[in-house]
Structure formats: structure tokens, C-alpha cells
C-alpha positions in Angstrom: 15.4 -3.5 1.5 11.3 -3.7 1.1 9.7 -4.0 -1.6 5.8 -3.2 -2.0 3.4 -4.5 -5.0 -0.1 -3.6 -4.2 -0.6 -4.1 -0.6 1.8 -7.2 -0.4 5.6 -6.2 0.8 8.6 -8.4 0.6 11.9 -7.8 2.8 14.9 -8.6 -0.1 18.2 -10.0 1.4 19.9 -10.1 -2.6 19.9 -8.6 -5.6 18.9 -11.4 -7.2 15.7 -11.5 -5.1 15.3 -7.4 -6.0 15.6 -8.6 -10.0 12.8 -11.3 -9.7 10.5 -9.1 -7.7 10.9 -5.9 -10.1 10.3 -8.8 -12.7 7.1 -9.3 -10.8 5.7 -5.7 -11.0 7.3 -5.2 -7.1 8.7 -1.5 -6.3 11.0 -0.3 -3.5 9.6 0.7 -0.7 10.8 4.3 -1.1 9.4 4.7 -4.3 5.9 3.7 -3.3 4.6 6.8 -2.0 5.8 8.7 -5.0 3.8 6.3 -7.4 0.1 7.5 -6.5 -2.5 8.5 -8.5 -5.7 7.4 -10.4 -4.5 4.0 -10.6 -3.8 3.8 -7.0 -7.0 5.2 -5.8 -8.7 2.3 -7.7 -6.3 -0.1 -5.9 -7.6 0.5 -2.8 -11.0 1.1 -3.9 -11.2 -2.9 -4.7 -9.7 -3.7 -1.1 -11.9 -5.0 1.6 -12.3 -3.1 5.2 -10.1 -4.9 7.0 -7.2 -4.8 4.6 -8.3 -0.5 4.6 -8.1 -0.5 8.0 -4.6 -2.5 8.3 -3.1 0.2 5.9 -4.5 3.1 8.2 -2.5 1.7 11.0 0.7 0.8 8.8 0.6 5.0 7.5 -0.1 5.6 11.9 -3.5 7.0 11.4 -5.7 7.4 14.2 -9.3 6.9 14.8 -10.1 4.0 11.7 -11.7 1.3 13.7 -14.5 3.4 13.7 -14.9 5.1 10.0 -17.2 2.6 7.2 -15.4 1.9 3.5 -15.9 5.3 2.2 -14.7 7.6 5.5 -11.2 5.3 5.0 -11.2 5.5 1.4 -11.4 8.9 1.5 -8.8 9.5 4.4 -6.5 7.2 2.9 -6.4 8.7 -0.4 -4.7 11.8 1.6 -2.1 9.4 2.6 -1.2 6.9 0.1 
């Protein structure tokens, strides 16, 4: 299973690991696109370009390497 807090994911081999990562404020994978909103927005919002452009290619987006902050802000919003 992955698990996803922010824009840091974890692969879990136990159950044990799952506990102490839920613990830390980590979600399943899965469950990460269903969790957007306000609050997420402002995640990404606070992240630099590079770590905006590495999510653009993670959610297979074309054409980032040339779009500023706000172009990817505003595409990614769509996605995330």
C-alpha cells in the first residue's frame, strides 16, 4: 500500500507501519484524491516550482516545463 501526507508518499509493507503513519497525519493513497479542497489548494500554493512541476508529471500532465507558478497552480488545482 501507499500512503501520501502532503507531497511526501511512503510504500507500507505492515500494518504496523499503516498505524504509525495514520498517527502521523499520512492517508492512503486512494483516498488522497477524494480529500481536496480549500485546504489543499493552499498546500500547493506554499510549494516551490519544481516540487509543482514534479506533481504535474506524477498526475501525467503535459506541457509544465513551460507554464510559471500560477499557469501550474491553476492547472493543477483541476487535478489534485
Amino acid at each position: 500500500m501507499r500512503m501520501i501526507n502532503r507531497n511526501v508518499e511512503r510504500v507500507v509493507e505492515s500494518e504496523a507501519q499503516a498505524t504509525k503513519l495514520r498517527a502521523a497525519g499520512f492517508i492512503e493513497l486512494g483516498e488522497h484524491k477524494e480529500e481536496t479542497g480549500v485546504s489543499q489548494t493552499k498546500d500547493i500554493s506554499s510549494m516551490n516550482i519544481a516540487d509543482l512541476k514534479a506533481m504535474a508529471k506524477e498526475n501525467g500532465l503535459e506541457g509544465y516545463s513551460s507554464l510559471n507558478k500560477e499557469e501550474l497552480l491553476a492547472v493543477l488545482k483541476d487535478v489534485v
